[in-house]
N, C-alpha and C positions, 0 to 999 in steps of 0.2 A: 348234803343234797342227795336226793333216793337216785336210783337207777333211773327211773321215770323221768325226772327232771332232766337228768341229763344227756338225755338221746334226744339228738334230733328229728322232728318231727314232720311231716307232712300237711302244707296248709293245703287247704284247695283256694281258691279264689273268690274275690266278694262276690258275689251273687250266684256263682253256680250251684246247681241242683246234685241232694244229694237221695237216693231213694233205697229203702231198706224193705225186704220180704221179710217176716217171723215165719217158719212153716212149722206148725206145730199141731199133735195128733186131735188137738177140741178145736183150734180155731188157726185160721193164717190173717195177718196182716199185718196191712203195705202203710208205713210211714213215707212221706217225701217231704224234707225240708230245705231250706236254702240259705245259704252260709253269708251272715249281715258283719258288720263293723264290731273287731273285735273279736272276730274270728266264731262267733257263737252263731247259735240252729235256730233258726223260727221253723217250725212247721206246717207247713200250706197245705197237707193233704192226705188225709187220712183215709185208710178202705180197712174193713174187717170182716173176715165171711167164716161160717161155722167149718171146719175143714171137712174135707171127703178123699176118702182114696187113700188114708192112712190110718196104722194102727200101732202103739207102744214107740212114737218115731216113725218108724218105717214104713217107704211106700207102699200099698199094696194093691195100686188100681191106679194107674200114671195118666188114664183120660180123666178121673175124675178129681184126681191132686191137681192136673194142670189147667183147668177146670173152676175149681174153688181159688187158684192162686189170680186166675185172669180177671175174677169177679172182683177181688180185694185190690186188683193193683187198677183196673176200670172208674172203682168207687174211688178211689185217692187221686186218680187223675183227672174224675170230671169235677172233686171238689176243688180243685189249684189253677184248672184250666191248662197245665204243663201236658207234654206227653213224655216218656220219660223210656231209657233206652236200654239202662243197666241196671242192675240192682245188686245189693252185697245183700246175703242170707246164710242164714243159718243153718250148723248142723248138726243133729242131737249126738249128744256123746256117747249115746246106745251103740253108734258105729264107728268110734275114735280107741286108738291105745294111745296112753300118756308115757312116756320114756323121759327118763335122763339121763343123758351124756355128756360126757367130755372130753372136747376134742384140742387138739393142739398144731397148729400150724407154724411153719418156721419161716421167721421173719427175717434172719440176718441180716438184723441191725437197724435197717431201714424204717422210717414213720410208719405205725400200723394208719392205713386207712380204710376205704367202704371195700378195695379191691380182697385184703384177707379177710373181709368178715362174710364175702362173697367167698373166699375159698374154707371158711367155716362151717358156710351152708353145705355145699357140697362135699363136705363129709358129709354131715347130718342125713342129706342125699342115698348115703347109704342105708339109711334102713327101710328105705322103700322098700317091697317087695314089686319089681315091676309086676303087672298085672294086678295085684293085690292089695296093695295100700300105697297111697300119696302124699305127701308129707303137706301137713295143714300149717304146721306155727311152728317156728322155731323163737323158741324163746329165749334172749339169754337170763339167765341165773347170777351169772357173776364171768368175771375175769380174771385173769391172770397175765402180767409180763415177766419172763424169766423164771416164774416157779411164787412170785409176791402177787398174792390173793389180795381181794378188799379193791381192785379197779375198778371206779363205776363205767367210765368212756373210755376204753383206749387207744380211738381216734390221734390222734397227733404224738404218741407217745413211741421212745425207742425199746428196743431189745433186741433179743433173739427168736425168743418163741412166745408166741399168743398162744395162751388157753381161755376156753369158751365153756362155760358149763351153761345145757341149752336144756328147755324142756322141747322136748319133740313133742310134735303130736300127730302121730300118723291117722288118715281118715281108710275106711274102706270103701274102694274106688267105684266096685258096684255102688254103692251107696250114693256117691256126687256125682255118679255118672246119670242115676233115676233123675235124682235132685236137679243139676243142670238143665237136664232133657225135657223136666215138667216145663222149666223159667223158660227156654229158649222157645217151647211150644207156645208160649203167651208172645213171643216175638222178640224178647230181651235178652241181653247179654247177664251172664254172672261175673261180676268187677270181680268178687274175693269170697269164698265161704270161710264164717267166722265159727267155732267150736259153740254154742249154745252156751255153758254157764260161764264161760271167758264175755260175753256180750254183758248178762247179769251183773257178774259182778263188777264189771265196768259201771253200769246206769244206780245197783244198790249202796254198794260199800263208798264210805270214806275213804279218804286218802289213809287216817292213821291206821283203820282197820286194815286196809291193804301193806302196809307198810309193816306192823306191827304181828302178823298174822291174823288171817282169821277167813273162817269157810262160809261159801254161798251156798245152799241149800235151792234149790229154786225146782216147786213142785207145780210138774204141767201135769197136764192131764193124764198122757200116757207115761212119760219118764219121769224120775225125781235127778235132777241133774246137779253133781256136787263140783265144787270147783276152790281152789287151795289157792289162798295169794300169801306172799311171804315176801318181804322187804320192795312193796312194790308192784311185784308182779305175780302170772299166773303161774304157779311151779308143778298142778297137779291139776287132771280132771277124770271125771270118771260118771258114771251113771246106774241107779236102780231101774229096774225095767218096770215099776210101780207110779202110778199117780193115781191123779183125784178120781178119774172115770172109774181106775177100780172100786173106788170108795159108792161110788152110784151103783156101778153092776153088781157089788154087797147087798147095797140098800132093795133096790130092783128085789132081788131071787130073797131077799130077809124079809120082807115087806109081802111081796108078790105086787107091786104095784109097776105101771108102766115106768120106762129110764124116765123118759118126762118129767113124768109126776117125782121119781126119784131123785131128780138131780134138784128138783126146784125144793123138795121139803128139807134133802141138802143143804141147800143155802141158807135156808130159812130158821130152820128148828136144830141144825149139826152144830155136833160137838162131840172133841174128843176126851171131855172132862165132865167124868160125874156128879152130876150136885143133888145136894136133900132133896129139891122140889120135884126132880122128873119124874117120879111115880107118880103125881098127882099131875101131872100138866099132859091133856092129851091131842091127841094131834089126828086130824082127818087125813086119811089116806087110801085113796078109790084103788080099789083092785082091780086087777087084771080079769080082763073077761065082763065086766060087771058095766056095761057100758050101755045107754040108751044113743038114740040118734043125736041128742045135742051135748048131754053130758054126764056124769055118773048116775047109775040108778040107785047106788050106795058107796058109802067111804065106812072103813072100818073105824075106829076110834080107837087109837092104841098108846098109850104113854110114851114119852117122850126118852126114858130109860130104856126103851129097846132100842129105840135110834140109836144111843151112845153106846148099847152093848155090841151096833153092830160096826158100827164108826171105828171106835176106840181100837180095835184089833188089828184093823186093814193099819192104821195110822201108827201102831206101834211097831208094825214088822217092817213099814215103809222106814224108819227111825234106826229100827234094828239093824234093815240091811245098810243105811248110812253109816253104821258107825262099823260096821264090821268090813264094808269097802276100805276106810279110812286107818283101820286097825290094818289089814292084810300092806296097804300101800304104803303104810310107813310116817303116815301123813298125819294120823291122830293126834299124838302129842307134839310136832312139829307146826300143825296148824295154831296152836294158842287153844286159848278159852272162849274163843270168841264166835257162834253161829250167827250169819243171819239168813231170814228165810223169807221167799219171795215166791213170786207163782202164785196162781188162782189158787189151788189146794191150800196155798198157807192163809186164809182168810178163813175157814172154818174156827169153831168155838173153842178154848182151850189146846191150839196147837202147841203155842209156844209153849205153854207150862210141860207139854206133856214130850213135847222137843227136848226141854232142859232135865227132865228125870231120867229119860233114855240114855242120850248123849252126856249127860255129865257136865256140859257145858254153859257158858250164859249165854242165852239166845234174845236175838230182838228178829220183829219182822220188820222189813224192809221194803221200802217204796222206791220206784224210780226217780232219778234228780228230773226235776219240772223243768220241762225246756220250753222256751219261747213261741206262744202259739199253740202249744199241747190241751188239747179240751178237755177236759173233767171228768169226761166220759171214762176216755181213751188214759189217763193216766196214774191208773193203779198197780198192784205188781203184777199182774196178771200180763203186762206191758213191760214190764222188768228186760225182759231179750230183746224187744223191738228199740227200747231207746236206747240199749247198750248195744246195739249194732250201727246205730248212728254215730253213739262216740268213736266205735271202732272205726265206721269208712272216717271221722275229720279226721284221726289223729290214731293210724295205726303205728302206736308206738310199742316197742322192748318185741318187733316181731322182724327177726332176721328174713323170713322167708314172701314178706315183701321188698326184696330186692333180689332181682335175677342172679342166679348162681354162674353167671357166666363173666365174662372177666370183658363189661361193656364200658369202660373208664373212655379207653384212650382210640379212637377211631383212625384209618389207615395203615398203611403197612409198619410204619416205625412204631404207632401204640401196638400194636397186635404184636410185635416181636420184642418193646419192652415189657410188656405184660407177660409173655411168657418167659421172658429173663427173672422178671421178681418169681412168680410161681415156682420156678425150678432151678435157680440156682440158690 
């Protein structure tokens, strides 16, 4: 049985509302679903709006981020008819450090229960830097009692000493403090901010690819955000500060054509893999400047092999720098053979081929699992973080630092003075 299985989980209850922000540098949007029989998500209400006030992740203009967020959570609550109070969102991993530690508490003798995995946290606790980072996910990796590795629970079990091997993952506080301050400007509370490619790979991968190793890839607009599961869980995350908008601002200044016009013949005619016919296939493309009152006065006519000379490059270094994150972190050969890729960016022409010559790896791209009520529209990968933030509010599992570091078991004077008998003796 994986570590997954065997953590206890968090239900919410039948019918309550559960509602998710994406804030992301092309687009934000707000899913709200509602928890039916059987524990699973219908979703009643979707909002999506082009984002504003951000760039590469990061906010750069917090009236008009808070702004664009009010517009996407307005549209999902007048589709459901709900009003809705809190919301768990995301945060790019442009502003997270991934650690791993191990830590050890002494248990003399006694049942390990939730109270030492609360004095686990708070080690972990220590690598905040007050003022400076906040600790997002504690994750555990694995256990130990008495020094014997391979525990997946060690809820109910005896020793001396508990070891915890966690991934930490510290946020930068400036960072959730913008983030927060936009949500709470639209009138709502933030439940939980979730790391960005931990949501992904929750909504893309299998169980056995999680289990077995293997990396999420998930290319937004402004970040490519990578993320490492291994027996299970997330043990590593990280981010390029590259996506697809680069790939448009290429096209833009290679073309001389408006982003508009760029991102759309993007879609259209992009590809990061050369083939025989592009010289002959051409493609209309209105320049800049060249504009009457209603619509182009001319489009140049340019073959299709300059698109992909100008594609191909941006999408190779975006590749490059993943595989050289993943080399520096240790992660490379630790993660398996296994890529999969999500995010709007991974829908372009010949990503994955040109994925798997980079990386060395076998790559598949990846859709989000189809939840109950999800419209057609709304559920490509480009939606990959929004439905993997939902998994995460039903069932934030293998994360320590959803339970308070404080020692809240045993209420009154007699719990409060056995609770610090177990901590300190």
């Amino acid at each position: 049985m994986s570590m997954t299985a065997s953590r206890r989980i968090r239900h919410r209850p039948r019918g309550s509302i559960v509602a998710v922000v994406d804030v992301g540098t092309t687009k934000i949007v707000c899913f709200i679903a509602r928890v039916e029989d059987g524990d699973e998500l219908r979703i009643i209400g979707v909002g999506h709006q082009s984002s504003l006030g951000l760039k590469a992740g990061t906010i750069v203009d917090m009236a008009s981020c808070t702004h664009a967020i009010g517009q996407a959570v307005n549209a999902a609550e007048q589709m459901c008819g709900e009003t809705i109070h809190e919301v768990l969102v995301n945060l790019s991993a442009g502003h997270i450090e991934s650690h791993g530690v191990t830590i050890e508490v002494t248990i003399a003798g006694h049942q390990v229960g939730d109270l030492d995995l609360r004095r686990a946290l708070a080690h972990a606790r220590s690598m905040e830097r007050p003022g400076e980072t906040e600790l997002l996910h504690a994750i555990p990796t694995g256990y130990a009692i008495d020094g014997n590795r391979g525990i997946e629970d060690p809820r109910g079990m005896f020793g001396q000493a508990l070891g915890v091997q966690l991934h930490a993952v510290t946020a930068n506080v400036g960072a959730i403090k913008n983030l927060t301050t936009c949500i709470a400007d639209t009138h709502l509370a933030v439940d939980r901010c979730c790391v960005s490619p931990y949501a992904s790979g929750l909504s893309v991968l299998v169980e056995d690819e999680k289990e077995l190793g293997a990396t999420i890839v998930d290319m937004g607009g402004g970040t490519t955000e990578i993320g490492v599961f291994l027996d299970g869980v997330l043990v590593h995350s990280d981010c390029v500060p590259v996506g697809g908008a680069h790939v448009t601002s290429d096209l833009a200044r290679g073309l001389t054509t408006p982003m508009a016009h760029a991102e759309r013949i993007k879609t259209l005619y992009g590809s990061c893999i050369a083939t025989s016919t592009d010289d002959r296939e051409l493609i209309d493309v209105p320049q800049v400047g060249e504009f009457g009152e209603d619509e182009p006065v001319q489009a140049n006519h340019l073959p299709r092999s300059l698109l992909v000379g100008i594609i191909q490059p941006r999408m190779e270094e975006t590749f490059e720098l993943v595989r050289q994150h993943l080399e520096v972190s240790g992660f490379y050969q630790v993660a398996g053979r296994r890529v999969v890729l999500t995010g709007g960016a991974s829908q372009l022409g010949g990503v994955r081929e040109l994925a798997q010559l980079v990386l060395d790896k076998q790559v598949r791209i990846g859709k989000p699992k189809r939840l109950l009520g999800q419209p057609e529209a709304v559920s490509g990968s480009a939606f990959a973080t929004a439905v993997g933030l939902l998994a995460f509010a039903q069932h934030p599992v293998e994360d320590l630092s959803g339970l308070t570091a404080g020692s809240q078991v045993a209420p009154g004077l007699f719990g409060r003075v056995g609770s610090w008998l177990r901590e300190n003796l």
